[in-house]
Every structure is written in C-alpha cells, then in structure tokens.
C-alpha positions as CSV (number, residue, x, y, z in Angstrom):
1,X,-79.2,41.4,-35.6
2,X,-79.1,38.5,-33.0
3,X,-80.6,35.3,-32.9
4,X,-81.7,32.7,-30.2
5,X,-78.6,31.0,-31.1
6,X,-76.4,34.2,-30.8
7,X,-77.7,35.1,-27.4
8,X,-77.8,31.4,-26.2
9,X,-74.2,30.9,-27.5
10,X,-72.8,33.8,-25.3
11,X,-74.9,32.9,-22.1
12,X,-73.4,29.6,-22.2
13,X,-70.0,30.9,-22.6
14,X,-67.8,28.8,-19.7
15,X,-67.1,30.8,-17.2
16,X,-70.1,32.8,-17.4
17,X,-69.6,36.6,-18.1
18,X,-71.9,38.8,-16.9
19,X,-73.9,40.8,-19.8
20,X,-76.2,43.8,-20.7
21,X,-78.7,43.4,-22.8
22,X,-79.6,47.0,-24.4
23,X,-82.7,47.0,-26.1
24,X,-84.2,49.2,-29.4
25,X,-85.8,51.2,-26.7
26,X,-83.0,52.2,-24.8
27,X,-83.6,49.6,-21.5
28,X,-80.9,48.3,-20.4
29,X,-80.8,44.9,-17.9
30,X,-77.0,43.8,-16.6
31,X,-77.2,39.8,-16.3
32,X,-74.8,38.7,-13.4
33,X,-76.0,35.0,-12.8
34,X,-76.9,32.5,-16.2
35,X,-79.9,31.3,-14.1
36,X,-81.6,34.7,-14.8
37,X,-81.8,34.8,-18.1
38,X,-83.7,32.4,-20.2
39,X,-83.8,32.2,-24.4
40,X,-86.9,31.5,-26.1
41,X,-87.1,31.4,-29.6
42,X,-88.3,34.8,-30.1
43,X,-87.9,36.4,-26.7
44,X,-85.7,36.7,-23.5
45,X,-86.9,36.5,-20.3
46,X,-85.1,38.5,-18.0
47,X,-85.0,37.6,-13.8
48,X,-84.4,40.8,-11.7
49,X,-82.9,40.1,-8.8
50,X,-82.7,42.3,-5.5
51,X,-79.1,42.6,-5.2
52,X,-76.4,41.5,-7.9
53,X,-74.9,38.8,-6.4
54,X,-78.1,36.9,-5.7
55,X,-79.0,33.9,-8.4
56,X,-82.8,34.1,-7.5
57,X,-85.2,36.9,-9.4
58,X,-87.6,39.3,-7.7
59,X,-89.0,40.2,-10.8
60,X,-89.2,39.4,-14.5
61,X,-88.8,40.9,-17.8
62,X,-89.9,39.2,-21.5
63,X,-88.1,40.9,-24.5
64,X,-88.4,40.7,-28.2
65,X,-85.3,39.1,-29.4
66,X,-86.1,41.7,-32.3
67,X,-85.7,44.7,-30.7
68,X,-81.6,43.5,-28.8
69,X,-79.4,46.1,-30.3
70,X,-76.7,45.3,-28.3
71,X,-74.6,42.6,-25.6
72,X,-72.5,44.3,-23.3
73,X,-69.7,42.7,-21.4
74,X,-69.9,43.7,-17.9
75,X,-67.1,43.7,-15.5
76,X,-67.1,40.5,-13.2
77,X,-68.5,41.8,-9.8
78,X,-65.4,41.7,-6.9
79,X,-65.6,39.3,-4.1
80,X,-67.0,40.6,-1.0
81,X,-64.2,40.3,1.4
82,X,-64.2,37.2,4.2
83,X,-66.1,35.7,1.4
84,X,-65.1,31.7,0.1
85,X,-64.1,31.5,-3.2
C-alpha cells in the first residue's frame, strides 16, 4: 500500500526519474516532468501533457491514493539530437 509520503518521497527523488503510476483499475499514466504530478493527502493529481518532453499539462487526472498498486521506473527519455544539455 502507498502513502502520500511514499509517493512524495520518490517524486522528489534528485534527479528526477520518470514514473508510472498503475492504478487498481488497470490505468496506467507515465510521469516524465515532477511539475506534473501533484500529492495530496489522499489523492494524485496527474498533468497530461501533449508530448513527453513538455513540463506543461493539457489535461488532468485526480486519483485515489487507495487504489496505486504500483510505481514503475520509466526509462529516462533520450535527448533529441542538436538539442543543449
């Protein structure tokens, strides 16, 4: 079971790792900026954004902290080339 202070904790890991959150009824919402998720005391909300690398959400998502079954380590997204680092 998680807890505010479970999910906070990893969000705030330094450097941030992207994340899915998998929920009891099988959703599934891949976190790739820490600005897009915020931790309530009994529920997530979740921004959507329109592409991956973009830290502003199009769309949001509140969750039942009860009802996480699972956090996910995603693979950090690649650079897009001629990109600065």
């Amino acid at each position: 079971m998680f807890t505010a202070g479970s999910i906070l904790a990893r969000v705030k890991q330094q450097p941030f790792k992207p994340v899915r959150i998998v929920t009891s009824s099988g959703q599934q919402f891949d976190v790739f900026h820490p600005d897009l998720i915020m931790v309530g005391r009994q529920e997530l909300t979740i921004g959507t954004p329109r592409s991956e690398d973009e830290p502003v959400y199009d769309m949001q998502t509140r969750v039942s902290i009860l009802h996480v079954t699972a956090l996910q380590d995603l693979p950090p997204k690649p650079r897009k080339a001629g990109r600065a680092k």
